[in-house]
C-alpha positions in Angstrom: -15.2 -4.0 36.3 -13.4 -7.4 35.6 -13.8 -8.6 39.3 -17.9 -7.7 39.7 -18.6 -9.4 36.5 -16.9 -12.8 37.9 -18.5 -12.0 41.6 -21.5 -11.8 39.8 -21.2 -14.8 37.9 -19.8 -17.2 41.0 -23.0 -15.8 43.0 -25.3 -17.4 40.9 -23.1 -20.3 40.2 -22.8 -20.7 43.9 -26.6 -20.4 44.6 -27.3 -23.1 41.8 -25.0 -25.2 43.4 -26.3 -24.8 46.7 -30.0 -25.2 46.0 -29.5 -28.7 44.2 -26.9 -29.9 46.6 -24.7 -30.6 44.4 -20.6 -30.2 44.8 -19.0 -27.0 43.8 -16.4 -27.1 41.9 -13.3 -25.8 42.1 -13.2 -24.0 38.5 -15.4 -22.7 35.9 -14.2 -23.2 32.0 -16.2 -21.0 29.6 -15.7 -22.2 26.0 -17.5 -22.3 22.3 -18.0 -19.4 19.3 -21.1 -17.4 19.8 -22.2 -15.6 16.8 -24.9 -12.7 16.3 -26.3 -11.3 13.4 -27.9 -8.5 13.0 -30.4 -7.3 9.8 -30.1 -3.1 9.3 -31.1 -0.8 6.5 -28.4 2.0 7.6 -28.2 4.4 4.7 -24.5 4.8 3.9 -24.9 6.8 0.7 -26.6 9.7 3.0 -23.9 9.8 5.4 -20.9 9.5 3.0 -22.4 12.7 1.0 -22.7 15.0 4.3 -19.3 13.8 4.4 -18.5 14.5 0.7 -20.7 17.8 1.0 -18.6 19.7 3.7 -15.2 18.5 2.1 -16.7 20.3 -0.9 -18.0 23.7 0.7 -14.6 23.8 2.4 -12.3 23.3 -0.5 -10.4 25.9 -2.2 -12.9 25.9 -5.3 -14.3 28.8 -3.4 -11.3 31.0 -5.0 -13.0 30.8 -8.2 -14.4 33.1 -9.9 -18.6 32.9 -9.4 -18.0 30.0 -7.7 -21.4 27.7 -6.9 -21.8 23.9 -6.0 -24.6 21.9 -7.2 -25.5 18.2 -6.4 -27.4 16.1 -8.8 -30.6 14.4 -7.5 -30.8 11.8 -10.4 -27.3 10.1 -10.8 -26.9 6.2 -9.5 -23.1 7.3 -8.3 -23.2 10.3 -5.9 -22.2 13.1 -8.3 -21.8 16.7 -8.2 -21.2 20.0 -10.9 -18.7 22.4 -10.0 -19.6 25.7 -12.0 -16.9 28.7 -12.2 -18.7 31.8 -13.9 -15.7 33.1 -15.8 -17.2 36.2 -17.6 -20.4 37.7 -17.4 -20.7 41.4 -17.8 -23.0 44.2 -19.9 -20.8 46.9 -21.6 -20.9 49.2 -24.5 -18.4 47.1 -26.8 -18.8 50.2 -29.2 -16.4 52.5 -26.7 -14.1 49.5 -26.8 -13.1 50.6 -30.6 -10.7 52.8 -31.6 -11.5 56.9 -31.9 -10.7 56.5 -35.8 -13.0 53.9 -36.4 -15.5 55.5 -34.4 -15.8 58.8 -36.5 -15.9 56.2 -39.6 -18.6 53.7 -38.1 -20.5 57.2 -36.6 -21.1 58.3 -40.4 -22.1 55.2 -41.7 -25.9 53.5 -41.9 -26.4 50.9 -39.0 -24.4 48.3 -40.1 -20.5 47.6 -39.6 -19.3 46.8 -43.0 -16.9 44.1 -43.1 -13.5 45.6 -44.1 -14.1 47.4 -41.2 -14.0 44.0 -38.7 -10.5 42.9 -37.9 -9.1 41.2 -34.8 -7.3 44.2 -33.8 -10.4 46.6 -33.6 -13.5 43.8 -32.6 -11.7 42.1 -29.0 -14.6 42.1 -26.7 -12.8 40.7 -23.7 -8.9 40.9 -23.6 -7.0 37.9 -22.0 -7.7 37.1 -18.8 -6.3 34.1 -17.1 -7.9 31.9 -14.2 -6.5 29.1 -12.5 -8.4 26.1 -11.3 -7.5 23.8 -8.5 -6.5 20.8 -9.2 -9.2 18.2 -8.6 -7.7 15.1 -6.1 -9.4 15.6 -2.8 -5.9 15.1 -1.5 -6.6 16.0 2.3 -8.3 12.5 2.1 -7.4 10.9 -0.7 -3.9 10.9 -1.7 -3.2 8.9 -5.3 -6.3 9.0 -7.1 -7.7 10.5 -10.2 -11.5 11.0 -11.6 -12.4 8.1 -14.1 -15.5 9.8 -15.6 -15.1 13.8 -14.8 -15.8 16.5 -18.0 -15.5 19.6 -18.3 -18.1 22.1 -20.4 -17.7 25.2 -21.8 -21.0 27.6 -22.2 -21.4 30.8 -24.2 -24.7 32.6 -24.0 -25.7 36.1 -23.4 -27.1 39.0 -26.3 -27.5 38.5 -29.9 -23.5 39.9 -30.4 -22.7 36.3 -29.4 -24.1 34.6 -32.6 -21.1 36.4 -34.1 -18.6 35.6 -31.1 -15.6 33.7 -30.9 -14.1 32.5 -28.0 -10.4 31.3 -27.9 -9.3 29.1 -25.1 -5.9 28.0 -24.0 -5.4 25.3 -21.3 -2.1 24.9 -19.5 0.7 25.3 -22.3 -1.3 23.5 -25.0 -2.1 25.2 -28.0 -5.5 27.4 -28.3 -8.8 26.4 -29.4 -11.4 28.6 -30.7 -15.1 28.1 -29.6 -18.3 29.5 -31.7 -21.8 29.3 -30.7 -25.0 29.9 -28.4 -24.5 27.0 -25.4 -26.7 28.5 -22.4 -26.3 26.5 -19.2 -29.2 26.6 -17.2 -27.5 25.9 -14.2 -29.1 27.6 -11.5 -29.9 26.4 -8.1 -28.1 24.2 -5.5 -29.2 21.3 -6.9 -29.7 19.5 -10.4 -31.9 16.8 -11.8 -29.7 15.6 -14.9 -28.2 12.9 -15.7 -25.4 14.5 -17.7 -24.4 18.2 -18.2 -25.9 20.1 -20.5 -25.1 20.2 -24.2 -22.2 22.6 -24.1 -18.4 22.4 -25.6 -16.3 20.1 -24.0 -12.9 20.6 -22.8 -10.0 19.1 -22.2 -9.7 19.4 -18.5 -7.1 17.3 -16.7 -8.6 15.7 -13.2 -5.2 13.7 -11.9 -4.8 16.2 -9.1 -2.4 19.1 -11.2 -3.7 22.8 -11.0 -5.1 24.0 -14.4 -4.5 27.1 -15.7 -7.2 28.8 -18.2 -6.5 31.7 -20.7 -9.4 32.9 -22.7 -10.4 35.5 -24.9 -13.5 36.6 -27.4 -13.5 38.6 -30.4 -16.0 39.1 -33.4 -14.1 37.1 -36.3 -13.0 39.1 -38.8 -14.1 36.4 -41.4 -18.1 37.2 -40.8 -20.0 37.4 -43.8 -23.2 39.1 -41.7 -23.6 42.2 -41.2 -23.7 43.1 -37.9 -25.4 46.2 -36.3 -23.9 48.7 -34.1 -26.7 48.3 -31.5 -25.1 45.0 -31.0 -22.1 46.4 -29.7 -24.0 49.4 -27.7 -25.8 46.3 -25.9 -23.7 43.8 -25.3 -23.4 41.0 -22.7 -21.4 38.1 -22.5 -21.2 35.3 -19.9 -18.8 32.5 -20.2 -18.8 29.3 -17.6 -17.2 26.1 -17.2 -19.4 23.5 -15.2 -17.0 20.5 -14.2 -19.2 16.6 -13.7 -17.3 15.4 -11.0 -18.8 11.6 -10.3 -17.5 10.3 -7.2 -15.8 7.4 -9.1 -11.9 7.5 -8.4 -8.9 5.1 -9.8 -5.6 4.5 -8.3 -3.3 6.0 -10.7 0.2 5.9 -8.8 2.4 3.0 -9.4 2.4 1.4 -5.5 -1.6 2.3 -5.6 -3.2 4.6 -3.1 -5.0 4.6 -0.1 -7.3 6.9 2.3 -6.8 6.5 6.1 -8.3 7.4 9.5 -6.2 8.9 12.1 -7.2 7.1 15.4 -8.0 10.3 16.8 -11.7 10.5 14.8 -12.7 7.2 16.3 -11.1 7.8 20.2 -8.7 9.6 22.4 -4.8 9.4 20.6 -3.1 7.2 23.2 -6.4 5.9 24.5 -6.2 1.9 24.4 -9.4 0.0 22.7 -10.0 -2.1 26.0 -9.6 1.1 28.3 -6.6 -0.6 29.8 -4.6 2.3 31.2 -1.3 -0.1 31.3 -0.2 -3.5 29.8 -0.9 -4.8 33.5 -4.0 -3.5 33.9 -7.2 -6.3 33.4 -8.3 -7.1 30.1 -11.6 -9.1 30.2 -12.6 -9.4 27.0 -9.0 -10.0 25.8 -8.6 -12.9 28.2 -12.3 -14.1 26.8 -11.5 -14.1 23.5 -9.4 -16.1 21.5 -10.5 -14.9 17.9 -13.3 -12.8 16.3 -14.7 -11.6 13.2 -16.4 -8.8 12.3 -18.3 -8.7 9.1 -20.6 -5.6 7.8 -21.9 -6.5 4.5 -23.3 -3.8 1.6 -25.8 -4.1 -0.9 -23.1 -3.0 -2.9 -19.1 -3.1 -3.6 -17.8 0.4 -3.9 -14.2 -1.1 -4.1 -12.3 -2.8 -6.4 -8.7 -4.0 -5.9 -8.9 -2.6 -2.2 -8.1 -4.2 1.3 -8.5 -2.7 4.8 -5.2 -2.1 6.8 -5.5 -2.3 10.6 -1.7 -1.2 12.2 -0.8 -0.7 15.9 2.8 0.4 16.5 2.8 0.5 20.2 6.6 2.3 20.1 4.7 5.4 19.0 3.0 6.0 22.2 5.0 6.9 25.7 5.4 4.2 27.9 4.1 2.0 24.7 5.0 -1.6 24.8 5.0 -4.8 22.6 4.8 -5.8 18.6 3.5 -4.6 16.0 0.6 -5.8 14.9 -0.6 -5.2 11.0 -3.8 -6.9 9.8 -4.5 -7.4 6.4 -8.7 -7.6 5.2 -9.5 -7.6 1.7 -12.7 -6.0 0.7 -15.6 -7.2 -1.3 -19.3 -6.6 -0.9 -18.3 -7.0 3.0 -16.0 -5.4 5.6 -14.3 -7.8 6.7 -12.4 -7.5 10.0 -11.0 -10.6 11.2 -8.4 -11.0 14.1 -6.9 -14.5 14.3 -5.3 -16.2 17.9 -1.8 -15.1 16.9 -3.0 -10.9 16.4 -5.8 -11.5 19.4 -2.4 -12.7 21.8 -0.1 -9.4 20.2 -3.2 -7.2 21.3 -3.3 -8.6 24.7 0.6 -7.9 25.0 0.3 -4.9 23.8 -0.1 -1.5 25.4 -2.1 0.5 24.3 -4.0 -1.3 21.3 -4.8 2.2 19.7 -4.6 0.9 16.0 -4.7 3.4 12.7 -7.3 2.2 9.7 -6.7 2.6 6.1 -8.1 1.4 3.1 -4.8 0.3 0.5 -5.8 0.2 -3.7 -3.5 -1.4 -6.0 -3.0 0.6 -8.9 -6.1 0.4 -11.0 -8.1 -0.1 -8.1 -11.2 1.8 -7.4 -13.4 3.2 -5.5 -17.3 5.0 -6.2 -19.9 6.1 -3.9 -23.4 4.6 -5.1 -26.4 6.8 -4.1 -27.9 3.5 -3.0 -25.8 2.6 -0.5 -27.3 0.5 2.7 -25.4 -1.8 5.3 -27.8 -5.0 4.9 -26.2 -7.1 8.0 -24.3 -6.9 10.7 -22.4 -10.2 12.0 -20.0 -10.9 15.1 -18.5 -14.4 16.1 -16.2 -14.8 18.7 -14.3 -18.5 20.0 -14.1 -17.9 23.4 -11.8 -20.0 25.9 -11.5 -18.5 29.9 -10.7 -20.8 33.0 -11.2 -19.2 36.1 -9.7 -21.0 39.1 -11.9 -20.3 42.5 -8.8 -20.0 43.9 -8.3 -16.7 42.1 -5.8 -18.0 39.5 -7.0 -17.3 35.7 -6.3 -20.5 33.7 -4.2 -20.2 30.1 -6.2 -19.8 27.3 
């Protein structure tokens, strides 16, 4: 390929020549720094959340119980609810009582009298324990916890929950008991909020650990209303916890975090950038190019604190030869990719250039995906600097 682009190139050079009798030289020295730039409206936000959106239906939320995923329409950071149905079932409560308490409550008027309501004889639901995963994306992002996530806890179902008490226990910490009528009205795949529905928060931990939930309901023995047995005869009762997950991460380890990009999802493993299929095989553009700079800029930052590492260890590869190269590009509102003249000469002595990407946060560092989330520009400048003798010699850079 390199030798038909500079046969093409001497042809017309030649003819030129020829055509103004003028004396043809015995070299040809291409040298400056073009740039182009290039307006876009790409939609990044889109992409990311097809991304974002099969990670999701993959993940091993799926093992909880009623499982459903439901994307909010409204939010300015791309944000989702995980829901987990933990309880919802119609039963006759009354055959849950004892036989003794039966034969009394059977001769009695319609209502339970009080001294009759204890926490041995009114549990609804026994203990039952559910474990949730822990929340880190950590196939992809390894280091990071949810700034903004919350948890809710929802009670709703026949009038027997007006007298209801739920008592939760997260992890090892202490119980908490939960009274009142909180109905979700989270149905559908998606959701027009801007925050979860009025519910009971919880304290749910998002750093990545599994969480383990024990919960039970009961009518509390300290009632002052009366309740009637029809309540008991009729009862349902569904319990959920809908998680807000914003995608709005912080690095919490102390060396920071990072999410990489194994070369294989961009090309071949092995495969050099250049196509060279050896360190002697011809590089054009290498030899062309002395420096360049790439530079894609956002209408936003999504990151804080974060720079993009570009590494090529050539020793990994068979037959692999030359340094290592490691560039170093801190991001703003831009990606910045910038290859001076001493990484540009590595690259050329290296084989193959078949580099690994990452993107490195310093603790406290963040990242968020905006719904509104464009590439404005697009900008490449090069210096070039290629000598090519007539004689068939290619000149030093």
């Amino acid at each position: 390929m390199k030798k038909c682009i500079i046969f093409a190139a001497l042809l017309i050079i030649l003819f030129s020549f020829s055509s103004c009798n003028l004396e043809i030289p015995s070299a040809i020295e291409i040298k400056g720094s073009p740039e182009l730039r290039l307006s876009a409206n790409l939609n990044m936000g889109e992409l990311l959340q097809e991304t974002v959106d099969e990670l999701l239906a993959s993940a091993d939320y799926e093992g909880m119980p009623g499982f459903s995923l439901i994307s909010c329409t409204s939010t300015d950071i791309v944000t989702y609810i995980i829901k987990a149905e933990l309880f919802n079932e119609s039963f006759d409560a009354y055959d849950l009582l004892p036989d003794n308490i039966k034969l009394v409550l059977d001769s009695l008027p319609e209502f339970i009298p009080s001294e009759l309501i204890s926490l041995d004889t009114m549990v609804l639901i026994p203990e039952i324990s559910i474990d949730i995963p822990g929340m880190d994306f950590s196939s992809i992002l390894d280091g990071f916890s949810f700034t903004n996530a919350k948890a809710m806890l929802y009670i709703t179902g026949s009038p027997i929950i007006d007298f209801l008490t739920v008592k939760l226990k997260i992890d090892d910490r202490s119980p908490h008991e939960y009274k009142g009528r909180f109905p979700s009205d989270l149905t559908g795949p998606t959701y027009g909020g801007t925050q979860l529905p009025q519910g009971i928060e919880i304290p749910l931990s998002f750093d990545g650990s599994e969480t383990k939930i024990c919960f039970s309901a009961y009518i509390d023995p300290n009632i002052n209303d009366k309740i009637q047995k029809d309540l008991l005869q009729n009862a349902n009762i569904q319990i959920e916890i809908a998680i807000w997950l914003p995608l709005e991460l912080v690095a919490v380890k102390p060396l920071g975090a990072k999410f990489s990009f194994k070369t294989g999802d961009f090309f071949e493993a092995d495969q050099d950038l250049f196509g060279r299929e050896s360190i002697s095989s011809p590089n054009l553009v290498g030899e062309l190019i002395e420096s360049l700079k790439l530079e894609i800029k956002f209408n936003k930052s999504p990151f804080s604190n974060a720079s993009l590492i570009v590494e090529n260890y050539p020793e990994n590869h068979a037959g692999g030869s030359g340094d290592a190269i490691l560039i170093i590009c801190p991001l703003t509102t831009s990606f910045n990719f910038e290859v001076n003249e001493s990484d540009m000469k590595k690259i050329n002595e290296s084989w193959p250039f078949s580099p690994e990407f990452s993107i490195e946060f310093k603790k406290g560092g963040s990242i968020y995906l905006p719904r509104d989330f464009k590439v404005t520009e697009f900008s490449f400048k090069a210096r070039l600097n290629y000598r090519y003798e007539f004689g068939g010699t290619t000149g030093e850079n």
